[in-house]
C-alpha positions in Angstrom: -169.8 -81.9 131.5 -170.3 -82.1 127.9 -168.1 -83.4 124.9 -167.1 -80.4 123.8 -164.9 -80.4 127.4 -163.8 -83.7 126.5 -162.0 -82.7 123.2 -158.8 -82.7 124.6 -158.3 -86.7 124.9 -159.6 -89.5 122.7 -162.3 -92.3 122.8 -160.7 -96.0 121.4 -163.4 -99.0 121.7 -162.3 -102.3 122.1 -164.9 -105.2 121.3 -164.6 -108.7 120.1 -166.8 -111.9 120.6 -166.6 -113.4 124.6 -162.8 -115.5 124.8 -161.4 -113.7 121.9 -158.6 -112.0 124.5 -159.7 -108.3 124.4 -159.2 -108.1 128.0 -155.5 -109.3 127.8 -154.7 -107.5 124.6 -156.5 -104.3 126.7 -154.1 -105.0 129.5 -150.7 -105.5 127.4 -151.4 -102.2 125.8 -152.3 -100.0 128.7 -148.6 -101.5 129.9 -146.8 -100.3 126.9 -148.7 -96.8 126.4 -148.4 -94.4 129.7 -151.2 -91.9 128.0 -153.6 -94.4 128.1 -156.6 -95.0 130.6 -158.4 -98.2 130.3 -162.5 -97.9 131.9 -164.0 -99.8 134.1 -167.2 -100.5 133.5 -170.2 -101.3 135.7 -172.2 -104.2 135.9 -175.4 -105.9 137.7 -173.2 -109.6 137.5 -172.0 -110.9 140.6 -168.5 -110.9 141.5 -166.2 -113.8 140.8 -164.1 -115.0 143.7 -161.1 -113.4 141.6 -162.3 -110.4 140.8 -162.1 -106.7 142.5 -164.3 -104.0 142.9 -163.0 -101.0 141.0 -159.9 -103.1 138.9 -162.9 -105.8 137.1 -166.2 -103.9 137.3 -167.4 -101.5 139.3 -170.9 -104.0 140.9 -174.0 -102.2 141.2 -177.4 -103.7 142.3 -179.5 -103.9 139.4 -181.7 -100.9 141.0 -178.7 -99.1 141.5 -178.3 -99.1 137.8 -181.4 -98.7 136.4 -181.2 -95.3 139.0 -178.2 -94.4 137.6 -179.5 -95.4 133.4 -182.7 -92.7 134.9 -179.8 -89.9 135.9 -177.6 -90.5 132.6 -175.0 -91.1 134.5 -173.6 -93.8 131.8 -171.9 -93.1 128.5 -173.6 -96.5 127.4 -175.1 -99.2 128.4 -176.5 -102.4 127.7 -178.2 -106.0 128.7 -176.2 -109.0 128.1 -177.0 -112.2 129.1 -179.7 -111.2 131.9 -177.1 -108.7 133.1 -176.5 -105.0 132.6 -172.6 -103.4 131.6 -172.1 -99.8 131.0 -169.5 -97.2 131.0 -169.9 -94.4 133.4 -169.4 -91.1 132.2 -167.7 -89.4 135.3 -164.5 -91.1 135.3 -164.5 -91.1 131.5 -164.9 -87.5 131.1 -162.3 -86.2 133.9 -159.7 -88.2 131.8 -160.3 -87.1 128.5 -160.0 -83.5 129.9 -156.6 -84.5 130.9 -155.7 -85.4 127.2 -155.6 -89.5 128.0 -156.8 -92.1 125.0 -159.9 -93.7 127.0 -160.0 -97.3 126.4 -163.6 -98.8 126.9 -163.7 -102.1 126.6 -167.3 -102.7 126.2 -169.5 -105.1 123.1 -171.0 -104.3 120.2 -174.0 -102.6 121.3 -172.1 -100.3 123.9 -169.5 -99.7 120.9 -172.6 -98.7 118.2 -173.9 -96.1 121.2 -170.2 -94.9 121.6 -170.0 -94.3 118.0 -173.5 -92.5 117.8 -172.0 -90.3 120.5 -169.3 -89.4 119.9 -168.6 -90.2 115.8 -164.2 -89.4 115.8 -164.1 -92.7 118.3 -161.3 -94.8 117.0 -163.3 -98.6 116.8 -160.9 -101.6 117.4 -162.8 -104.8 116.8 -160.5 -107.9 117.7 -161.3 -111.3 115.8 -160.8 -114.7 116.3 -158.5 -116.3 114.2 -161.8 -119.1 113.8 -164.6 -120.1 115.0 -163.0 -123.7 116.3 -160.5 -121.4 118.0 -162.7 -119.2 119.9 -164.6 -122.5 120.9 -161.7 -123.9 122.4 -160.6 -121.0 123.9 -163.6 -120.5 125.8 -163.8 -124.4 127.1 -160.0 -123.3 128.1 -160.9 -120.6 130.3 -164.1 -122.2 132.0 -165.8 -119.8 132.7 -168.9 -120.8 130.5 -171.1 -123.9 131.0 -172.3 -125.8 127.8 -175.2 -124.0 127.3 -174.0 -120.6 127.8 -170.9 -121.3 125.5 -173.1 -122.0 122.9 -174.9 -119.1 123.0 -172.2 -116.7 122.7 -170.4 -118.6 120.2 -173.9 -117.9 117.8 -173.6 -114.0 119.4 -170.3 -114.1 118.0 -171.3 -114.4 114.5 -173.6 -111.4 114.4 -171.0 -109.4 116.3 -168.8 -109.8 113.8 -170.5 -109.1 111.2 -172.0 -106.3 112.8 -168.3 -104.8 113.4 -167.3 -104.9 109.5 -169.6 -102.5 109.1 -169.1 -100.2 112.3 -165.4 -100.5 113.1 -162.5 -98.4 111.7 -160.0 -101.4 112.8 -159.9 -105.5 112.9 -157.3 -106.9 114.4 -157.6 -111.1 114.2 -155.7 -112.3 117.7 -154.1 -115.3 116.0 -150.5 -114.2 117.9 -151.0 -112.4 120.4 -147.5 -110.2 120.3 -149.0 -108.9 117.2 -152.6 -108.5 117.7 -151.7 -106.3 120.8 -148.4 -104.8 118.7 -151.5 -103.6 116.2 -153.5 -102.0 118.8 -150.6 -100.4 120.2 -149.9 -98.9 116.7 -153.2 -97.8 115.9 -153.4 -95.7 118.9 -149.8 -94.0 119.0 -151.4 -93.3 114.9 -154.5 -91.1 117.0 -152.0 -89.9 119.4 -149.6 -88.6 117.2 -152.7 -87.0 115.2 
């Protein structure tokens, strides 16, 4: 299938740094808009004890991927922290045809391959109110040790920056009612297009 048999629906991205609340924000407004299909994406991590296959990530062995990356079977893709994420395409596509907004809620690199793509995607980058925020926010939800933490507290910095240039939208989640009452706007804005 190609885009032109996709026209029909829409393509919003939805990045932000790691513990900035995109997944929760992606959640509350999939709940509040019925047209709306939120992606799951792929990924070579293991899975958490919480987590299920098909609702989280779809889990691939990491030569599963790289044999579907050969068959270009994803929309994007990309390495993070020793790990590969990506969108596949099939899912993707069949909903689009069907006139749904398509939600992926992918980083910065997936979003920048997106946008190459498929240039009309509507970019939602969502922004921590501060840095000190984000910090705590991330030792809140423990899922990062020290080290790691670190790390993708300095990643944040260049993904922000890289999304004032490549996003249409930035959203800061200071309150959460209204960071995900801005999201929700901006997309009934494409729908209503």
């Amino acid at each position: 299938m190609n885009k032109s048999n996709t026209s029909k629906g829409k393509i919003v991205v939805i990045s932000g740094p790691s513990g900035v609340g995109k997944s929760t924000i992606t959640a509350r407004v999939a709940e509040q808009l019925p047209d709306v299909y939120v992606s799951v994406s792929a990924t070579t991590r293991p899975k958490a004890e919480n987590e299920t296959e098909g609702q989280d990530y779809w889990y691939l062995s990491r030569e599963e991927f790289e044999e579907r990356v050969k068959k270009g079977e994803f929309l994007e893709y990309a390495e993070v922290f020793g790990n590969f994420y990506g969108t596949l395409k099939e899912k993707v596509f069949e909903k689009l045809a069907e006139g749904k907004v398509v939600i992926l809620e992918i980083d910065v690199q997936g979003g920048e391959q997106i946008q190459q793509s498929y240039p009309d995607a509507v970019m939602i980058f969502i922004v921590p109110p501060s840095q000190r925020a984000l910090a705590e926010r991330m030792q809140n939800r423990g899922r990062e040790n020290g080290k790691d933490a670190e790390t993708r507290l300095e990643l944040a910095d260049d993904e922000i920056a890289a999304a004032w240039k490549n996003y249409n939208h930035m959203v800061i989640n200071d309150d959460l009612e209204q960071a995900v009452k801005e999201v929700v706007q901006i997309i009934r804005n494409i729908q209503s297009e």
